[in-house]
The first five atom37 places (N, CA, C, CB, O) and aatype in JSON, in Angstrom:
{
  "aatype": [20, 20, 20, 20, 20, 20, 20, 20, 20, 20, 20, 20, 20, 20, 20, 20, 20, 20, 20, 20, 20, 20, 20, 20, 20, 20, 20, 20, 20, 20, 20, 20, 20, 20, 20, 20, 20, 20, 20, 20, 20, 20, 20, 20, 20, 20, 20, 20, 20, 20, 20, 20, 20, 20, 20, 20, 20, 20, 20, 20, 20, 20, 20, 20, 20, 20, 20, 20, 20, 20, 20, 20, 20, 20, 20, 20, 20, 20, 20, 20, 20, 20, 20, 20, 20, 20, 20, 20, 20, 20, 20, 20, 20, 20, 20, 20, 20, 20, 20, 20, 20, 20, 20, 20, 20, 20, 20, 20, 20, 20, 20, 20, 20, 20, 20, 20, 20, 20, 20, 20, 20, 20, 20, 20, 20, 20, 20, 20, 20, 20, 20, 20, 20, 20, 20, 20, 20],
  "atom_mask": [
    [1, 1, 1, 1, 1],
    [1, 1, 1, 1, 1],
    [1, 1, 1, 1, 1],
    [1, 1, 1, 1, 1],
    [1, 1, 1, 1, 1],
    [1, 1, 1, 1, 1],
    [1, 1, 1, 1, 1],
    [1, 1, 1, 1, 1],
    [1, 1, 1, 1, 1],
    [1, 1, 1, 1, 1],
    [1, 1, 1, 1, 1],
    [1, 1, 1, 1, 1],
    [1, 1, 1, 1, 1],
    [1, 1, 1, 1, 1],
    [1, 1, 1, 1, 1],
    [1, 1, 1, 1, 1],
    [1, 1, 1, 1, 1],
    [1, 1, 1, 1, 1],
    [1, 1, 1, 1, 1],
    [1, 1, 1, 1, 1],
    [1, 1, 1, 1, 1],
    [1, 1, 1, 1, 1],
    [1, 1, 1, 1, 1],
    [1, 1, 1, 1, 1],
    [1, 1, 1, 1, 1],
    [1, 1, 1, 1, 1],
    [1, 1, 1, 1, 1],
    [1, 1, 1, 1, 1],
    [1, 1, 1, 1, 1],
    [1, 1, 1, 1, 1],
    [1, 1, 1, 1, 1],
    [1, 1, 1, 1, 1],
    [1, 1, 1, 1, 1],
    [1, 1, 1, 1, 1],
    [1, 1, 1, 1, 1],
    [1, 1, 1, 1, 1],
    [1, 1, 1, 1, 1],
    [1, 1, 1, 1, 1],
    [1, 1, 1, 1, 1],
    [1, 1, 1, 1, 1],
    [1, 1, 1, 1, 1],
    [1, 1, 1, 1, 1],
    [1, 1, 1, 1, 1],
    [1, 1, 1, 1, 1],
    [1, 1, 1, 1, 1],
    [1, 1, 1, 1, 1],
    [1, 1, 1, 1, 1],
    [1, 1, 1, 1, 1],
    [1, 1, 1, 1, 1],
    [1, 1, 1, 1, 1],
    [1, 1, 1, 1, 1],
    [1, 1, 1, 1, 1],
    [1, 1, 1, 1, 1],
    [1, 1, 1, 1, 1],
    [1, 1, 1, 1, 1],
    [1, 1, 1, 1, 1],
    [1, 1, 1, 1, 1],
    [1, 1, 1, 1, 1],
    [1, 1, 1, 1, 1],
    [1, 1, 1, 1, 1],
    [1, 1, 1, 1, 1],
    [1, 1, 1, 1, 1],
    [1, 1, 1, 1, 1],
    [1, 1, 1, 1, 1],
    [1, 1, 1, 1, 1],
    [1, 1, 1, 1, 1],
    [1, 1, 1, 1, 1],
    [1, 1, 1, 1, 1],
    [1, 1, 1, 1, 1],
    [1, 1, 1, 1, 1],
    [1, 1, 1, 1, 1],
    [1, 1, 1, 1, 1],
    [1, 1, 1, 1, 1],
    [1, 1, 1, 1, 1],
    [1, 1, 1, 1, 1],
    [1, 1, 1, 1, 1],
    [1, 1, 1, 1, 1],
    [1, 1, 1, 1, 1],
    [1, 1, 1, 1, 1],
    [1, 1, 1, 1, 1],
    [1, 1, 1, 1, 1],
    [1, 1, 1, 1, 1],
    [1, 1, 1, 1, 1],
    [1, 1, 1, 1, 1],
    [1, 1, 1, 1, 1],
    [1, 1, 1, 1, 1],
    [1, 1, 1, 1, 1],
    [1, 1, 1, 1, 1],
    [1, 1, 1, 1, 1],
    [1, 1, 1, 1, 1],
    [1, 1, 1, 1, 1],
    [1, 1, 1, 1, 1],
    [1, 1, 1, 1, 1],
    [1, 1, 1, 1, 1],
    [1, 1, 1, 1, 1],
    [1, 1, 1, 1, 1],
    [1, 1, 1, 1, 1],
    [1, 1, 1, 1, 1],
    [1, 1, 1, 1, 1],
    [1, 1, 1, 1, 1],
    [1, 1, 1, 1, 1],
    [1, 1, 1, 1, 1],
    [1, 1, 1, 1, 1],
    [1, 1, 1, 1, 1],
    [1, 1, 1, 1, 1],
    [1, 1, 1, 1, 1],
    [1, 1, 1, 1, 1],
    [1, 1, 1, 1, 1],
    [1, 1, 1, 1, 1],
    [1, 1, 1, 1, 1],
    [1, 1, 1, 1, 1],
    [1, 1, 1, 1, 1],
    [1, 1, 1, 1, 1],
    [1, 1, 1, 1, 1],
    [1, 1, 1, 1, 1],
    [1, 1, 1, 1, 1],
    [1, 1, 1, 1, 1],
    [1, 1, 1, 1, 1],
    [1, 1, 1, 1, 1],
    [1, 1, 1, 1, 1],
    [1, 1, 1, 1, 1],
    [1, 1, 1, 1, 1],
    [1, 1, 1, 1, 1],
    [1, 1, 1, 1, 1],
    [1, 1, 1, 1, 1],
    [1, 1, 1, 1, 1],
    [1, 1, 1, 1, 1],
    [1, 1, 1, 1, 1],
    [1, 1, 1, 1, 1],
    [1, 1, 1, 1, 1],
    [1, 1, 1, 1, 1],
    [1, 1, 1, 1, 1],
    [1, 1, 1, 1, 1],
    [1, 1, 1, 1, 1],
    [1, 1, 1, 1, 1],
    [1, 1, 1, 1, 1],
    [1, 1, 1, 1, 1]
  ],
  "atom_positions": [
    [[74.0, 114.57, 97.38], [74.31, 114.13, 98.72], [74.89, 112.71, 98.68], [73.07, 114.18, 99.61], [76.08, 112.43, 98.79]],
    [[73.91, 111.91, 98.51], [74.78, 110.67, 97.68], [75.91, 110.61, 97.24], [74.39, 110.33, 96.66], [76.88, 110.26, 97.92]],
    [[75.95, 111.03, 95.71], [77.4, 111.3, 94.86], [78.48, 111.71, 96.12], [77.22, 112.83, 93.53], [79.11, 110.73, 96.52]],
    [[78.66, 112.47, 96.51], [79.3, 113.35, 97.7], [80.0, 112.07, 98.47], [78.0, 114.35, 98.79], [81.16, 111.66, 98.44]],
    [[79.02, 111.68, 99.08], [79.33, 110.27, 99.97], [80.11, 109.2, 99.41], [78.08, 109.55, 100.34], [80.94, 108.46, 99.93]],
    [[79.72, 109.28, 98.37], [80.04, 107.97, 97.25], [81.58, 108.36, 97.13], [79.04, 108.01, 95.43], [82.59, 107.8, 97.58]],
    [[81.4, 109.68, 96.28], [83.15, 110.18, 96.34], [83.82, 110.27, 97.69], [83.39, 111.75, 95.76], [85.05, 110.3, 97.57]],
    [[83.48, 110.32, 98.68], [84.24, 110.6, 99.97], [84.89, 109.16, 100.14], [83.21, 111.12, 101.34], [86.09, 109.08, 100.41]],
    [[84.05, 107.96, 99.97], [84.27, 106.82, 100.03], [85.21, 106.18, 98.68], [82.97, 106.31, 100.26], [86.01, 105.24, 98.59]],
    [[84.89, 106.79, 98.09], [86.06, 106.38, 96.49], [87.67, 107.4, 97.39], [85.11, 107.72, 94.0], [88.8, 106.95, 97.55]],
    [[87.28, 108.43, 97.7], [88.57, 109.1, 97.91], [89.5, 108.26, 99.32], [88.15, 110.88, 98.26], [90.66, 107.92, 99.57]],
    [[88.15, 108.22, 99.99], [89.3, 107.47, 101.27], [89.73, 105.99, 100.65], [88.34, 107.11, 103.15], [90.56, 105.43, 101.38]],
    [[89.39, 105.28, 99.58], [89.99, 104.09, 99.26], [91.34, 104.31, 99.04], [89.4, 103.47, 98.18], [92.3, 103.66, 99.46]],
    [[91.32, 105.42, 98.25], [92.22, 105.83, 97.18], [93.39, 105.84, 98.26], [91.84, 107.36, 96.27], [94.37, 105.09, 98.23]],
    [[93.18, 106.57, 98.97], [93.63, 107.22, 99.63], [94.81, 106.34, 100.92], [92.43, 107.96, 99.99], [95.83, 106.62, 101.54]],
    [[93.7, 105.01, 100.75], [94.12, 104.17, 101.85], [95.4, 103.66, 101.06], [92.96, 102.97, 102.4], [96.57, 103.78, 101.42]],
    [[94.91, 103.03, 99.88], [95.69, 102.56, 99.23], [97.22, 102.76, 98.74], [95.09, 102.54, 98.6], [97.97, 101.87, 98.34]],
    [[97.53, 104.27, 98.9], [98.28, 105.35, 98.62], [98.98, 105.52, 99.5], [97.75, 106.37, 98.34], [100.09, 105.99, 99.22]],
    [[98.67, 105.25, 100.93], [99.11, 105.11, 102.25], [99.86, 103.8, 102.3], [97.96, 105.19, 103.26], [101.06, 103.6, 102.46]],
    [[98.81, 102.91, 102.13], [100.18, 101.72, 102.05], [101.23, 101.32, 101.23], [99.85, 100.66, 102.03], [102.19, 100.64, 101.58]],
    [[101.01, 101.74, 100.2], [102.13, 101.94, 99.27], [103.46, 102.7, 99.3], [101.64, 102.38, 98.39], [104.64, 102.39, 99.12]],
    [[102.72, 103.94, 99.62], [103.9, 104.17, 100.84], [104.42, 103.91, 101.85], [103.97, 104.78, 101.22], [105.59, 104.29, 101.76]],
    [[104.17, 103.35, 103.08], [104.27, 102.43, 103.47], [105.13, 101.15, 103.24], [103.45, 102.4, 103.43], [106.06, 100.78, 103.95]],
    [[104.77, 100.69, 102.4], [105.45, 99.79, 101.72], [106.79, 100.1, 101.11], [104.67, 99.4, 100.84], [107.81, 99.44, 101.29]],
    [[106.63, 101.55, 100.09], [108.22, 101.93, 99.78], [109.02, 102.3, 100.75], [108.4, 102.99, 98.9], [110.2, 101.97, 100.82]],
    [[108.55, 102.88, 101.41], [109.66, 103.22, 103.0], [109.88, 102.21, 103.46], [109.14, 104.05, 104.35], [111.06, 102.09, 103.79]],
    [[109.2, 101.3, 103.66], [110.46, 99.69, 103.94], [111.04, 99.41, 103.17], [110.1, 98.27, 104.17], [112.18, 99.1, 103.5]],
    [[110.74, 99.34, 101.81], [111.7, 98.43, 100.99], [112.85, 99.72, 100.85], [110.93, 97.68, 99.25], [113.99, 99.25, 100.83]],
    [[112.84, 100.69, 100.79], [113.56, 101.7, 101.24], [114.8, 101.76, 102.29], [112.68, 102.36, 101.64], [115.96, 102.13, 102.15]],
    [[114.04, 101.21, 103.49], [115.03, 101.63, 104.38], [115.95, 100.16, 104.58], [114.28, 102.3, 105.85], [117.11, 100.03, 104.97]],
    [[114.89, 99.06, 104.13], [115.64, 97.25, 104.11], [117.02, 97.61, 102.95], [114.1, 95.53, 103.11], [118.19, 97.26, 103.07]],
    [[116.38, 98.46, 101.81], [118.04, 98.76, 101.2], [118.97, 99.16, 101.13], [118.35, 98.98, 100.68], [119.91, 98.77, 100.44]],
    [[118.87, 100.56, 102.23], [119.68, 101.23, 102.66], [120.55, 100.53, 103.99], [118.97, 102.39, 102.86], [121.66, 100.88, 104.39]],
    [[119.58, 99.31, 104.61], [120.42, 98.64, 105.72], [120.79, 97.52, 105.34], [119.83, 98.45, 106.97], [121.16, 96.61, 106.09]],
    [[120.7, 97.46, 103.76], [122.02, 96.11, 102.9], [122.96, 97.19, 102.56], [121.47, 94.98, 101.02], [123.93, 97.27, 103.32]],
    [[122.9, 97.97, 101.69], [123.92, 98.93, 101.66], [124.96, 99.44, 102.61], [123.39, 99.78, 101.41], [126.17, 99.55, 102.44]],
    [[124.36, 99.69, 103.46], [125.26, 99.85, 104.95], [125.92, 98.7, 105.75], [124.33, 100.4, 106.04], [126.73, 98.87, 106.66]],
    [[125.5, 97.55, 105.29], [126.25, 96.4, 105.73], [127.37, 95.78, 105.03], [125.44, 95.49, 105.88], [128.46, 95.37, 105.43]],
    [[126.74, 95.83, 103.75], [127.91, 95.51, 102.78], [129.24, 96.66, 102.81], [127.22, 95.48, 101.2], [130.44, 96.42, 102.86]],
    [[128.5, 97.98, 102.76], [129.9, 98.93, 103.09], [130.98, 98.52, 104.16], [129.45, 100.36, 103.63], [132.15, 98.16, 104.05]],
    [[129.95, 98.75, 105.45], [130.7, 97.94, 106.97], [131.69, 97.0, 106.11], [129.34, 96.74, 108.24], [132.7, 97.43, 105.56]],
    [[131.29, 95.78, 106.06], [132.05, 94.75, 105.68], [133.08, 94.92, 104.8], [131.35, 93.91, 105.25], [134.09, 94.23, 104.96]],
    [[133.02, 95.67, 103.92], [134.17, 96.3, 102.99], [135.12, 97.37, 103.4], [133.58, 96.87, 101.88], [136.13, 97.63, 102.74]],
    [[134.85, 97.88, 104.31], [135.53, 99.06, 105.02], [136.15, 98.54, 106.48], [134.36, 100.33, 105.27], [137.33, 98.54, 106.85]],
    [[134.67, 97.99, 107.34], [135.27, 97.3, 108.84], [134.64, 98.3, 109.25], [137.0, 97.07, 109.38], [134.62, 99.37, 108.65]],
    [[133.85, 98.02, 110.67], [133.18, 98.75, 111.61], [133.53, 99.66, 112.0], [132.94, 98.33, 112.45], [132.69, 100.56, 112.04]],
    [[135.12, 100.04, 112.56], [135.89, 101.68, 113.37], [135.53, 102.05, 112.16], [137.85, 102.04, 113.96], [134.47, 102.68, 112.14]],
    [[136.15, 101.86, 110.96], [136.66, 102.86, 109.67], [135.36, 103.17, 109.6], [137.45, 102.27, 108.12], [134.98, 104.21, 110.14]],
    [[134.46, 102.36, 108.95], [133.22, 103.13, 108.95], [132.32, 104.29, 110.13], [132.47, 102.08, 108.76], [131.91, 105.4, 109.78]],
    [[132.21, 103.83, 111.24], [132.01, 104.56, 111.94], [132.76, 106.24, 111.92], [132.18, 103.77, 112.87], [132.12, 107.28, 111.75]],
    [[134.17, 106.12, 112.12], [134.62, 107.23, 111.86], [134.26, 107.95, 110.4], [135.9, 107.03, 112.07], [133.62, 109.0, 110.36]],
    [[134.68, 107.34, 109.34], [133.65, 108.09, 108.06], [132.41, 108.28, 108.43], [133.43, 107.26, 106.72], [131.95, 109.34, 108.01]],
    [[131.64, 107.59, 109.12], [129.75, 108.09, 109.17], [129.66, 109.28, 109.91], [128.55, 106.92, 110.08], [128.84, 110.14, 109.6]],
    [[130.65, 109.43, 111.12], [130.76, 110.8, 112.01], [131.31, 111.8, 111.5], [131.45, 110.72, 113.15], [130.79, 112.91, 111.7]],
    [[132.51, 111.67, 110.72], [133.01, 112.49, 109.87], [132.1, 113.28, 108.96], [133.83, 111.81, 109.22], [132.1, 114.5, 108.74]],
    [[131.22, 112.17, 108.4], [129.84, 113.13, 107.27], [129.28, 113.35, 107.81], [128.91, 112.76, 106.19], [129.06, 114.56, 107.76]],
    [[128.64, 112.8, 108.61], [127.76, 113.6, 109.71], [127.83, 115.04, 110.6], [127.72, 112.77, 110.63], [126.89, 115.67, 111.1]],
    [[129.39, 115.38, 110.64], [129.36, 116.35, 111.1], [129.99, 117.57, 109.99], [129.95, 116.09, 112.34], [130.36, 118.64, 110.48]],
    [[130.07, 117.36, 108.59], [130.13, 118.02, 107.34], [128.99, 117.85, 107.19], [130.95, 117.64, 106.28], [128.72, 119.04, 107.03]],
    [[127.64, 117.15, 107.06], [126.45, 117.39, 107.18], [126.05, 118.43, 107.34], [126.05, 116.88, 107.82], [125.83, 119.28, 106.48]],
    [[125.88, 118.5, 108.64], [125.27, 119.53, 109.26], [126.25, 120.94, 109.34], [124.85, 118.96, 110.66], [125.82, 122.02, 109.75]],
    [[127.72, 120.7, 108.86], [128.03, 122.14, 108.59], [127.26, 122.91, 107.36], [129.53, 122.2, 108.33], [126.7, 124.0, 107.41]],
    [[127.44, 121.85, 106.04], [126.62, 122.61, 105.04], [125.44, 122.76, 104.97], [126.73, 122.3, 104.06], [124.82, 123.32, 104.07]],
    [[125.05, 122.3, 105.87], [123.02, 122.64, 106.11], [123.21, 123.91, 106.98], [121.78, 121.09, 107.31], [122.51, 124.88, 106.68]],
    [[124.29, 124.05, 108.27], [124.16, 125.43, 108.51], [124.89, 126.45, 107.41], [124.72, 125.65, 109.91], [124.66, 127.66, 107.47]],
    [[125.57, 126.03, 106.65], [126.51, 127.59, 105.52], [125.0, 127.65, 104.51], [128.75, 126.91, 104.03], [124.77, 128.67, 103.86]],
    [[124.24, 126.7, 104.49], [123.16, 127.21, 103.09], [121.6, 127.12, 104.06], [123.16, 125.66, 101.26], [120.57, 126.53, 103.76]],
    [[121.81, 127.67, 104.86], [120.47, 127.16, 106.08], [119.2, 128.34, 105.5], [121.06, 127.59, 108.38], [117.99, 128.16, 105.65]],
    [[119.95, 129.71, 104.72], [118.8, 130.86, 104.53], [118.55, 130.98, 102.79], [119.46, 132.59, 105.27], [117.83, 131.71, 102.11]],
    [[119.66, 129.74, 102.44], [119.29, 129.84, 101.04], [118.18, 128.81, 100.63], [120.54, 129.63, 100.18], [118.34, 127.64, 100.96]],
    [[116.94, 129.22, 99.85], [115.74, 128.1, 99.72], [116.02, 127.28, 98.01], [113.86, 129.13, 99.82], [116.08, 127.89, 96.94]],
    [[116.12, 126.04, 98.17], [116.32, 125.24, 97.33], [117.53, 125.17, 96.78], [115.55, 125.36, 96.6], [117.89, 125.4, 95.62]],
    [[118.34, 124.71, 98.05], [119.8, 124.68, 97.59], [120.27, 123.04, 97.62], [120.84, 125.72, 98.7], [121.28, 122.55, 98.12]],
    [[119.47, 122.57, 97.13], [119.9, 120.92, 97.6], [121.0, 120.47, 96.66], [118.52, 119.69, 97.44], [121.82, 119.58, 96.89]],
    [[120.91, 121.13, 95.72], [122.07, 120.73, 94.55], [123.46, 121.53, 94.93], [121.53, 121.26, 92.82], [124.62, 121.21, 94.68]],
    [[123.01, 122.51, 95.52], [124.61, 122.8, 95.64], [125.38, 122.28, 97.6], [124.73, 125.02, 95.27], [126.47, 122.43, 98.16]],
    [[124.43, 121.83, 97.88], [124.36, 121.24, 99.11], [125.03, 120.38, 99.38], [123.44, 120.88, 99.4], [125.8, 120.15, 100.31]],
    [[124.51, 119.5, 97.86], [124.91, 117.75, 97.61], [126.96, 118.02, 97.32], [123.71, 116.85, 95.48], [128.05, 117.59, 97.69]],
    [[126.37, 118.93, 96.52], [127.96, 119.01, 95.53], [129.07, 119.61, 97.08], [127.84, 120.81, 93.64], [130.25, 119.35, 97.34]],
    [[128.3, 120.26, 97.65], [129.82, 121.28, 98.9], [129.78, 119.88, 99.98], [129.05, 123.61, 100.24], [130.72, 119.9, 100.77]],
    [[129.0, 118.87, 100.13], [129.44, 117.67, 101.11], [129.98, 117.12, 99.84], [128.21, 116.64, 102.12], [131.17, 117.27, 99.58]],
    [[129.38, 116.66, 99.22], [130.54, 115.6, 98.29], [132.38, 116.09, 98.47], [130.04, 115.85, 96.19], [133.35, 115.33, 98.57]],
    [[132.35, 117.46, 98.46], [133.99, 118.28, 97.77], [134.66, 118.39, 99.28], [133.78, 120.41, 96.77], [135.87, 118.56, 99.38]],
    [[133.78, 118.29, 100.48], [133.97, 118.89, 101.35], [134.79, 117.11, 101.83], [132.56, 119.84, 102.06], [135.97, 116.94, 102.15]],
    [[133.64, 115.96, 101.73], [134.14, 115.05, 102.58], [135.19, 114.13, 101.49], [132.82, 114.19, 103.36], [136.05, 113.3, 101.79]],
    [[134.83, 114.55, 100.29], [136.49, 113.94, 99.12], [138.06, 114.71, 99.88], [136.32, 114.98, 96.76], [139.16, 114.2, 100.08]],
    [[137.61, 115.93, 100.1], [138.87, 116.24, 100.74], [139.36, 115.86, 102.03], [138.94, 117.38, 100.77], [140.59, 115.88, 102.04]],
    [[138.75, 115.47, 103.35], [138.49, 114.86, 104.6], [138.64, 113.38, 103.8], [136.9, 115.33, 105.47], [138.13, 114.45, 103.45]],
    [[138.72, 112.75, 103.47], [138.11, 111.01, 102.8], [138.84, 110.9, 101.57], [136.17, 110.79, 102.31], [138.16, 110.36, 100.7]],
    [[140.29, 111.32, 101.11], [140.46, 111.21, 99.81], [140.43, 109.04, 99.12], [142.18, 112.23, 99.65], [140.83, 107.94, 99.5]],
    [[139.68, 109.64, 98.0], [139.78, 107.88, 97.61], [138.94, 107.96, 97.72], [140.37, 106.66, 98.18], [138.77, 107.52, 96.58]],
    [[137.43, 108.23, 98.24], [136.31, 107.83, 98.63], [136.09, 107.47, 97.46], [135.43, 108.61, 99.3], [136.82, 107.81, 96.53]],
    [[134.46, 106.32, 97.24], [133.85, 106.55, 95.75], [132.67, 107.2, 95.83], [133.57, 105.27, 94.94], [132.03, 107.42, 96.86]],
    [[132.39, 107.52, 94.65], [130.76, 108.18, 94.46], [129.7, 107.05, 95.21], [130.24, 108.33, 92.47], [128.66, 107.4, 95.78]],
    [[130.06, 105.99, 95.12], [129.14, 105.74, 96.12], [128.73, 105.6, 97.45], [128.94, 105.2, 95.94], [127.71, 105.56, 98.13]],
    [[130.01, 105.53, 97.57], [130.11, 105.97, 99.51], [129.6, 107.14, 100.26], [131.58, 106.2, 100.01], [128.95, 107.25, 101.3]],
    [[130.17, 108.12, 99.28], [129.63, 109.44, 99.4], [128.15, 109.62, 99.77], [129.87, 110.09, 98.19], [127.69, 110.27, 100.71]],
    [[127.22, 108.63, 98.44], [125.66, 108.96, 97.65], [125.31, 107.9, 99.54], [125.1, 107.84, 95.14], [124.3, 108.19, 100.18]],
    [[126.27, 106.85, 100.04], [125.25, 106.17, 100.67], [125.59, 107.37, 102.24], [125.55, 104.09, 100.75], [124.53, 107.51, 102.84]],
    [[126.52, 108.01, 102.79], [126.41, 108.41, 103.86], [125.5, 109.85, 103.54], [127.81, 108.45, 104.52], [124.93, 110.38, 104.49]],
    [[125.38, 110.45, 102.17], [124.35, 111.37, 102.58], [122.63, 111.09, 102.56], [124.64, 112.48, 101.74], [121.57, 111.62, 102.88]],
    [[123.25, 109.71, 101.87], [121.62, 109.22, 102.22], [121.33, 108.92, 103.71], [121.22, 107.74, 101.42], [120.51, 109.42, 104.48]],
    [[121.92, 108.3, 103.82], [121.92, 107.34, 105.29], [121.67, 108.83, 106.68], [124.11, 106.19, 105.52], [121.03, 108.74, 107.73]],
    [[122.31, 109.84, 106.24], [122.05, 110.78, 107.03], [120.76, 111.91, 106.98], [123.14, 111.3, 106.98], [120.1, 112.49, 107.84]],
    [[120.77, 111.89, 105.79], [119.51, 112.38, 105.53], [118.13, 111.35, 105.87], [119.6, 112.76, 104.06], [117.06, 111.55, 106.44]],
    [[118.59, 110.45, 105.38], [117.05, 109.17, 106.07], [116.74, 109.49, 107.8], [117.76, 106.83, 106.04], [115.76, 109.58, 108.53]],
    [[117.94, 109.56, 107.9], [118.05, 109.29, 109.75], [117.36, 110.55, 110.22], [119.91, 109.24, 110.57], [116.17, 110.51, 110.53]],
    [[117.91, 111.43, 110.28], [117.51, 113.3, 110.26], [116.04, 113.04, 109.82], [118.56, 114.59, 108.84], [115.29, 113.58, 110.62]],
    [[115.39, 112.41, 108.83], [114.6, 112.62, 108.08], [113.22, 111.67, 109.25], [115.16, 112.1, 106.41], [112.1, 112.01, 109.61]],
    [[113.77, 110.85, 109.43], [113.36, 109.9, 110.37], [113.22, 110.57, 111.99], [114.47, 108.69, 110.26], [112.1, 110.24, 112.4]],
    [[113.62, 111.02, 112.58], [113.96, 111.97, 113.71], [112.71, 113.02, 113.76], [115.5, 112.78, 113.42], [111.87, 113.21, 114.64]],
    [[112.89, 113.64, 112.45], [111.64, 114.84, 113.0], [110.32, 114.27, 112.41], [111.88, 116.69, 112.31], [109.24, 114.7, 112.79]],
    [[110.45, 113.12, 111.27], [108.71, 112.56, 111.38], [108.23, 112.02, 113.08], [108.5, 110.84, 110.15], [107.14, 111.91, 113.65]],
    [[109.74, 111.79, 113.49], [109.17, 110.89, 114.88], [108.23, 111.77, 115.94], [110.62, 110.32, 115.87], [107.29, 111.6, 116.71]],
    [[109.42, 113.19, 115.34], [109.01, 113.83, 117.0], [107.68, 114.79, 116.78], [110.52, 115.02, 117.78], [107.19, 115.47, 117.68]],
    [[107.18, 114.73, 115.45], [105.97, 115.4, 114.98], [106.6, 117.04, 115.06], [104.46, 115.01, 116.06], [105.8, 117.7, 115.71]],
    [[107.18, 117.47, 114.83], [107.61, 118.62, 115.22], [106.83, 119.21, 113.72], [109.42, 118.77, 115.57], [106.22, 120.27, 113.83]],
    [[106.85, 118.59, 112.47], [106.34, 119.21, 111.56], [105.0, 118.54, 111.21], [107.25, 119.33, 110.55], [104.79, 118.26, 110.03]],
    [[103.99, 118.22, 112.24], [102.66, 117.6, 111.48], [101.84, 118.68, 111.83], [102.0, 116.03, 111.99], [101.86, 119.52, 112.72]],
    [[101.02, 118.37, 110.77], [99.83, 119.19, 110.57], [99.24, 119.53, 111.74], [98.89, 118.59, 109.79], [99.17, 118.72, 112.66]],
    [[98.63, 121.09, 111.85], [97.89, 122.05, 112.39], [96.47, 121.27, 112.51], [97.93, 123.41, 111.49], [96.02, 120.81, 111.46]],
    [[95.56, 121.03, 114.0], [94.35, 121.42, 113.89], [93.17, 121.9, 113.12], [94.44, 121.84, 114.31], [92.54, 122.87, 113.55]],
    [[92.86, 121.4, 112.19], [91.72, 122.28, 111.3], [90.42, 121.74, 111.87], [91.77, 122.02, 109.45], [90.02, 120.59, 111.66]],
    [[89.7, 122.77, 112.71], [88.38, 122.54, 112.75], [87.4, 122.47, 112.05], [88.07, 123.02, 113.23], [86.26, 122.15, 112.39]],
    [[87.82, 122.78, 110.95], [86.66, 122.46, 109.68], [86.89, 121.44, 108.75], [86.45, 123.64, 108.72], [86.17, 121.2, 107.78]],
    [[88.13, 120.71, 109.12], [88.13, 119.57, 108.47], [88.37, 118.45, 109.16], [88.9, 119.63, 107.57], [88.37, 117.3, 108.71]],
    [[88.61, 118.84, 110.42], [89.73, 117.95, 111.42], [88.32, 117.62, 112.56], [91.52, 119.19, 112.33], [87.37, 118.36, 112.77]],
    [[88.62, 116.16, 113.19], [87.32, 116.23, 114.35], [88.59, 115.98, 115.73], [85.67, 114.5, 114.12], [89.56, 115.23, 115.79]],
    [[88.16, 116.71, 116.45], [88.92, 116.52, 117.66], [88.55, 115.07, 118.27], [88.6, 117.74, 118.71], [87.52, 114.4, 118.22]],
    [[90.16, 114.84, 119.0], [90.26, 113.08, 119.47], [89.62, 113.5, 121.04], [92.38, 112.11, 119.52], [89.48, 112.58, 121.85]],
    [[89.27, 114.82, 121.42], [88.83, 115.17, 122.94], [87.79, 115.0, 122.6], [89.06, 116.47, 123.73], [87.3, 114.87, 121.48]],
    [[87.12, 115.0, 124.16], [85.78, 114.59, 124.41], [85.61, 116.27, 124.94], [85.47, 113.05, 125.61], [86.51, 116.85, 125.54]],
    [[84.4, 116.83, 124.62], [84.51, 118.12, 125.23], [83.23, 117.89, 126.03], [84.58, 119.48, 124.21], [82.19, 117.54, 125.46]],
    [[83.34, 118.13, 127.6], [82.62, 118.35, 129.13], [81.64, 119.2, 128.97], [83.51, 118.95, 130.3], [82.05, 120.29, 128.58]],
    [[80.37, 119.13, 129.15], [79.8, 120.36, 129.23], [79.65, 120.79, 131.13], [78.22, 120.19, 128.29], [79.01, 120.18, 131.98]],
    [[80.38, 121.86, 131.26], [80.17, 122.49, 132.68], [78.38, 122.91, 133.05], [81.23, 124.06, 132.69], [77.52, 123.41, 132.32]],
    [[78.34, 122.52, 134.21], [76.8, 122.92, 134.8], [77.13, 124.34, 135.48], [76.07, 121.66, 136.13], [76.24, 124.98, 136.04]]
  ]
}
């Protein structure tokens, strides 16, 4: 019973710890992706960029709908936007490319952590409800 406790308390350290660290990489994460995106801006100019970011953005989401029923297609995903927006964008470099499918994928990625659309299910056997439950007379 002890031990039990003891580990519950070793695990939530762990655990905490693991949280902020992540935490922590998702900023230093996203602080690099918004030097990256500035320095591009500045090398390109605000319209041009903008129009390239909409441009991938909407080759984005075409090849997420042409491979939407195939499971674990990220590699050939990467490769049909890369071929797709070199031809739309000729000249581009590999890294322009690597930063607008990041930058779109972060964003997208960012969007549905927001809206919880994918968090965890209710578990009553592990989960304690944040309600107060009434008892009726």
């Amino acid at each position: 019973m002890v031990s039990n406790q003891i580990a519950n308390i070793i695990a939530s350290g762990v655990l905490s710890v693991l949280g902020a660290l992540a935490s922590y990489g998702v900023t230093v994460g996203v602080n690099y992706l918004k030097k990256k995106r500035d320095a591009l801006i500045a090398q390109m100019g605000v319209d041009k960029y903008n129009e390239n970011y909409k441009l991938a953005q909407d080759l984005y989401y075409t090849v997420e709908q042409k491979f939407r029923f195939i499971p674990d297609a990220g590699k050939q995903k990467a490769d049909e936007f890369n071929k797709l927006l070199i031809e739309k964008i000729p000249g581009i470099s590999q890294e322009e490319l690597n930063h607008f499918r990041e930058a779109i994928c972060g964003k997208i990625n960012s969007e549905v952590k927001a809206s919880q659309l994918l968090a965890p299910a209710f578990d009553s056997s592990k989960d304690a409800a944040d309600v107060v439950q009434t008892v009726q007379k």
